[in-house]
C-alpha positions as MATLAB code, in Angstrom:
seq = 'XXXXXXXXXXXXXXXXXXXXXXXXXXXXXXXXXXXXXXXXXXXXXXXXXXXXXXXXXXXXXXXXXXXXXXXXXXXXXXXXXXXXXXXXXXXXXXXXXXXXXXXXXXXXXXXXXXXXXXXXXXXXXXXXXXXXXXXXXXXXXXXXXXXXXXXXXXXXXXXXXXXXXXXXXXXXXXXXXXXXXXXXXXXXXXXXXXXXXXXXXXXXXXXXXXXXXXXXXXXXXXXXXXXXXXXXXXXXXXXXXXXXXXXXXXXXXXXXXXXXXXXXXXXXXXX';
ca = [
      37.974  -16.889  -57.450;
      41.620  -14.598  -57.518;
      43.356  -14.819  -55.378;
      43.875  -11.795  -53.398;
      40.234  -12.019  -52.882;
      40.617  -14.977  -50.267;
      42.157  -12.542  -47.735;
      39.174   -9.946  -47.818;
      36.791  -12.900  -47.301;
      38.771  -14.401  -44.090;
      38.871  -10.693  -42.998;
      34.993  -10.291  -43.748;
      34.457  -13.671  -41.628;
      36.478  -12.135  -38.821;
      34.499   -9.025  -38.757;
      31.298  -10.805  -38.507;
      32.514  -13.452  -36.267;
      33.223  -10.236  -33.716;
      30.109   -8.189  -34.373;
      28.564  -12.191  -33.658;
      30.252  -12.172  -30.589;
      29.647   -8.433  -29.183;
      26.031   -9.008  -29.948;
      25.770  -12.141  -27.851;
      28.111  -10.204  -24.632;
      25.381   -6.851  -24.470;
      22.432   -8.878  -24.791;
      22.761  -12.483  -23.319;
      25.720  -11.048  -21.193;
      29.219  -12.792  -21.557;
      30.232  -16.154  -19.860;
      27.196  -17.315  -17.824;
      24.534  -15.039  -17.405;
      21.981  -15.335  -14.648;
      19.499  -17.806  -14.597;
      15.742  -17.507  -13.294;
      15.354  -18.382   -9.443;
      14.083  -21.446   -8.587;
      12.091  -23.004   -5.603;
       9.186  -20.050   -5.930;
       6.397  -20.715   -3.327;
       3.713  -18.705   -2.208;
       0.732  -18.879    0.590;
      -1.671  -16.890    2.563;
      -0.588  -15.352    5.396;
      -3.084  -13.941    7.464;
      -4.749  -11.599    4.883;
      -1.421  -11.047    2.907;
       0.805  -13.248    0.375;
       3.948  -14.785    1.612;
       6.259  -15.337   -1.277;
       9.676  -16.353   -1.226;
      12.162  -18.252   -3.851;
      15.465  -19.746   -3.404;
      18.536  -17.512   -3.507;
      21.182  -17.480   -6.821;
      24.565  -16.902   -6.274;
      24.911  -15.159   -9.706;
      21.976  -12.581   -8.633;
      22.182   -9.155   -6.482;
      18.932   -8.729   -6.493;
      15.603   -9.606   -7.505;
      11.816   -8.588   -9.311;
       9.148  -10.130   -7.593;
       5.708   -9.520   -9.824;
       2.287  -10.054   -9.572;
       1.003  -10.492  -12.601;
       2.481   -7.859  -14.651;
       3.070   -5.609  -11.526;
       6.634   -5.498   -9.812;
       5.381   -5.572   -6.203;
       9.157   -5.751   -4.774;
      12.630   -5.365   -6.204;
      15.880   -5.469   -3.976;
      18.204   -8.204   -2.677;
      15.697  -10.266   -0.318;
      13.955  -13.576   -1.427;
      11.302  -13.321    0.782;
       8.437  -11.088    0.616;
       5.351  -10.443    2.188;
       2.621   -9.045   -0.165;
      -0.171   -7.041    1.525;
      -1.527   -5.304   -0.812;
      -2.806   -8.209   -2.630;
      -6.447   -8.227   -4.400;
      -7.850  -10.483   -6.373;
      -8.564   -9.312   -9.801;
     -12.572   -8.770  -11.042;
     -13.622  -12.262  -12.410;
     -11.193  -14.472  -10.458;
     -10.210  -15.276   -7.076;
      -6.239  -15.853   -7.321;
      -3.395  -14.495   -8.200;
       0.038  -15.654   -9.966;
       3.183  -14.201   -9.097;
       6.853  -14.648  -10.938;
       9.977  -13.895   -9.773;
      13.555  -12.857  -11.905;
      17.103  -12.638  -11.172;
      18.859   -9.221  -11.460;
      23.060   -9.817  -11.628;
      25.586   -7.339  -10.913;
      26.303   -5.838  -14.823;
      22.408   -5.039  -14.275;
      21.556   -8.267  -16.453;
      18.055   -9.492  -15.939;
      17.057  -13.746  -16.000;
      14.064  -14.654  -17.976;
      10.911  -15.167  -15.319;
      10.539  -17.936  -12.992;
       7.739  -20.816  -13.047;
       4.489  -18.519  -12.165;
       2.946  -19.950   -8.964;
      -0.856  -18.850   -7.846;
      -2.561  -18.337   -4.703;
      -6.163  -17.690   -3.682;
      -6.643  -13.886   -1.842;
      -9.602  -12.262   -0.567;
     -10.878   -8.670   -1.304;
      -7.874   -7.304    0.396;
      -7.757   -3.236    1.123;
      -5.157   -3.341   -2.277;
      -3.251    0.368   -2.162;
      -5.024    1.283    1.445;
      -3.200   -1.935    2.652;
      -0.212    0.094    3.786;
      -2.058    2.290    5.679;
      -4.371   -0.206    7.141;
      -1.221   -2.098    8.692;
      -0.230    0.747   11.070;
      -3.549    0.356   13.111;
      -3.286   -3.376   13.306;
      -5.254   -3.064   16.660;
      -7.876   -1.721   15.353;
      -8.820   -1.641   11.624;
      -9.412   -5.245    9.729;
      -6.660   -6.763    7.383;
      -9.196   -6.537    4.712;
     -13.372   -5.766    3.942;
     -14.014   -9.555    4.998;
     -12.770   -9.083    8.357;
     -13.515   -7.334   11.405;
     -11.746   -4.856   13.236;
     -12.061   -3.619   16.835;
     -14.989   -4.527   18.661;
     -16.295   -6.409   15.901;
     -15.948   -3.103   13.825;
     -17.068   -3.350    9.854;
     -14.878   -0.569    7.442;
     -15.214    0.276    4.278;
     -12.229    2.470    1.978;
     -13.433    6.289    1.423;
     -11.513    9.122   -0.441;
     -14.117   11.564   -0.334;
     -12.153   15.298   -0.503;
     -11.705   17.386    1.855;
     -12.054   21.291    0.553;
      -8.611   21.991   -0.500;
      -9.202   18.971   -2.796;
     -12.632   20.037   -4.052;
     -12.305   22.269   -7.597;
     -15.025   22.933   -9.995;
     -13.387   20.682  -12.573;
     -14.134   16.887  -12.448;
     -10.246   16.463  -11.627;
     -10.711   18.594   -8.400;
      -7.763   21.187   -7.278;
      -4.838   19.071   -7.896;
      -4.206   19.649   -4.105;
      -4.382   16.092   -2.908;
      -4.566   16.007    0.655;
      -6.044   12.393    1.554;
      -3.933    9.622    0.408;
      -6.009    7.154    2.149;
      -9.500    6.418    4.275;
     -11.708    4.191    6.137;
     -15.245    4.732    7.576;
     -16.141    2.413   10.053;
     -18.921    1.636   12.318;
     -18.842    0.066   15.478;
     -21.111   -0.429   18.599;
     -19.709    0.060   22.076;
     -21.404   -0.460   25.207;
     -24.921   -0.692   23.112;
     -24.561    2.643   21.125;
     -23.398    2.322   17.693;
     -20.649    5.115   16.361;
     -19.192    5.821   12.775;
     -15.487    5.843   13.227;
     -13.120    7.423   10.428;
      -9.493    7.282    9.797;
      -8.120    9.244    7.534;
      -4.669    9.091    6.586;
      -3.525   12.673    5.354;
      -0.378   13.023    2.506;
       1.714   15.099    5.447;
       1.213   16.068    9.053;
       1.012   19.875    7.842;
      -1.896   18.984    5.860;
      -3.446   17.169    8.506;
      -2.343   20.599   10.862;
      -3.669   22.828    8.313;
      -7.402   20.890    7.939;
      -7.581   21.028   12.111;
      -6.517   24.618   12.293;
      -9.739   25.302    9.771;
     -12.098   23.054   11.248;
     -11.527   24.833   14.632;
     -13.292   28.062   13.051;
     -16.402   26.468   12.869;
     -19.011   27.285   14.981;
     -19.494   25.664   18.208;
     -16.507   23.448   17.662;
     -13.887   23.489   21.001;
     -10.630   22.329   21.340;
      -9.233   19.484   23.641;
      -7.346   16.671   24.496;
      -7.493   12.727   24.826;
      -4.662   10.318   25.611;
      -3.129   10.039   22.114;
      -2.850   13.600   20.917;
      -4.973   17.009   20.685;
      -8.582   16.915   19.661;
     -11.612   19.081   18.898;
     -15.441   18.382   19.794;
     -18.530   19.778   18.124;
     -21.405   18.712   15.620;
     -25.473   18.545   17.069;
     -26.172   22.273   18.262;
     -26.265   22.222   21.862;
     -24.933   18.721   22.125;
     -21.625   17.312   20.985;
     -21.922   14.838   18.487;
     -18.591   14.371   17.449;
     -14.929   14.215   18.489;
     -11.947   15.207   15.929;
      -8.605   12.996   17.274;
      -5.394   13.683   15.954;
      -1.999   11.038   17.141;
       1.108   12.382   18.340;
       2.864    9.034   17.507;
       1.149    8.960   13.613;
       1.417   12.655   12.808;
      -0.114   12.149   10.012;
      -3.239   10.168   11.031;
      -6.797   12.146   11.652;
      -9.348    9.760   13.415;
     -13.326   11.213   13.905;
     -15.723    9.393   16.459;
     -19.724   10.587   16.005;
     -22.827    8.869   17.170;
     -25.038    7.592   14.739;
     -28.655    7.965   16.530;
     -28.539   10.118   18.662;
     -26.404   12.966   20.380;
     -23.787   12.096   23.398;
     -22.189   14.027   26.079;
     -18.414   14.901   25.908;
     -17.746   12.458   28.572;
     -19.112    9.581   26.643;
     -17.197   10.567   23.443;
     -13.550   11.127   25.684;
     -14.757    7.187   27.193;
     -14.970    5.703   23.781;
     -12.394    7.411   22.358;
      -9.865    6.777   24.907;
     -10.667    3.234   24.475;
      -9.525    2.802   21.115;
      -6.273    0.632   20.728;
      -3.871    3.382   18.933;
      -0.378    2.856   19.411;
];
């Protein structure tokens, strides 16, 4: 080899040696990047998942998953899951956990650890939890009074279009039909969680143009009556402290008298 070609090899050595080196800093992160948590544990917890991991000084934060789903991200390393279902054709679920550093560096995933679930109300779940009183933590369970529910999204008019996809006016963003039996008469109960209190407003406002529909009061808000000609059959309930909440009490067999309707409404545990 001549000579002079010793120097362009050392310099060709460098070169890579640096590239080598640059490569390794961007994507393995320079001096000791962060490792994946440790201590992952997870249980049942009274119709939700209670995850929680042990904390790594190298880490900011942290991406809890289930299954391939990020179900929480921030600094915490605790979480409780309540939106957890378990998938068709199995009865648990496995969640993994990774460490998020400061430079924005993410670990590889933890140890996966399972857990049994139920049925679980899965995206309702949120809404669910802000009538703890009285809907169920999930299908299995029972709510107020022994109460059964059931998740409906049926739409509401300005939902309804002629195309399959409806309006594109989404004004539901959650429901629950219900039925319970108070005092030997049985009643379908709905809550219906609207996307804003002016939607909720503006679907009142209408339904108060019907005929022989009449506007009142009960202790947690304004309400409307109506339904069975002559006869209320219904009550309409809207809650000051939920603005965005619609609840409707009927009777199922047979028609009732205001009274009864304010009674069993009034009765319901919404805080």
């Amino acid at each position: 080899m001549k000579r002079w070609a010793w120097p362009l090899l050392i310099v060709g050595a460098i070169v890579a040696l640096v590239v080598s080196l640059a490569v390794t800093y961007f994507v393995r992160g320079a001096g000791d990047s962060v490792g994946a948590p440790t201590g992952l544990s997870v249980s049942e917890d009274d119709g939700a998942v209670k995850v929680s991991w042990k904390a790594d000084s190298t880490a900011s934060g942290y991406l809890l998953s289930r299954g391939e789903e990020v179900v929480y991200s921030g600094p915490d390393t605790e979480f409780r899951d309540i939106s957890a279902i378990a998938p068709t054709g199995s009865n648990t679920v496995a969640y993994s956990v990774r460490a998020v550093d400061s430079k924005g560096r993410v670990s590889p995933p933890s140890g996966a650890e399972s857990v049994e679930v139920g049925p679980g109300w899965g995206l309702f779940a949120q809404p669910a939890s802000t009538l703890p009183e009285l809907l169920p933590a999930s299908p299995s369970d029972e709510g107020w009074n022994g109460m059964r529910c059931e998740t409906r999204m049926d739409a509401v008019p300005p939902e309804e279009a002629a195309d399959v996809n409806g309006s594109g006016e989404q004004f539901l963003k959650a429901g629950f039909r219900c039925v319970v039996e108070v005092d030997g008469d049985e009643y379908d109960l709905w809550t219906d969680f609207y996307v804003s209190p002016e939607a909720l407003n503006s679907r009142m406002d209408e339904i108060r143009t019907w005929d022989g529909v009449s506007s009142t009061t009960w202790q947690h808000g304004r309400a409307i009556n109506g339904g069975g000609g002559e006869d209320t059959r219904w009550m309409g309930m809207s809650v000051d402290s939920i603005p965005d909440l619609y609840i409707e009490l009927s009777a199922v067999d047979k028609s009732t008298t205001v009274e009864k309707l304010a009674q069993v409404a009034d009765s319901l545990p919404v805080n």
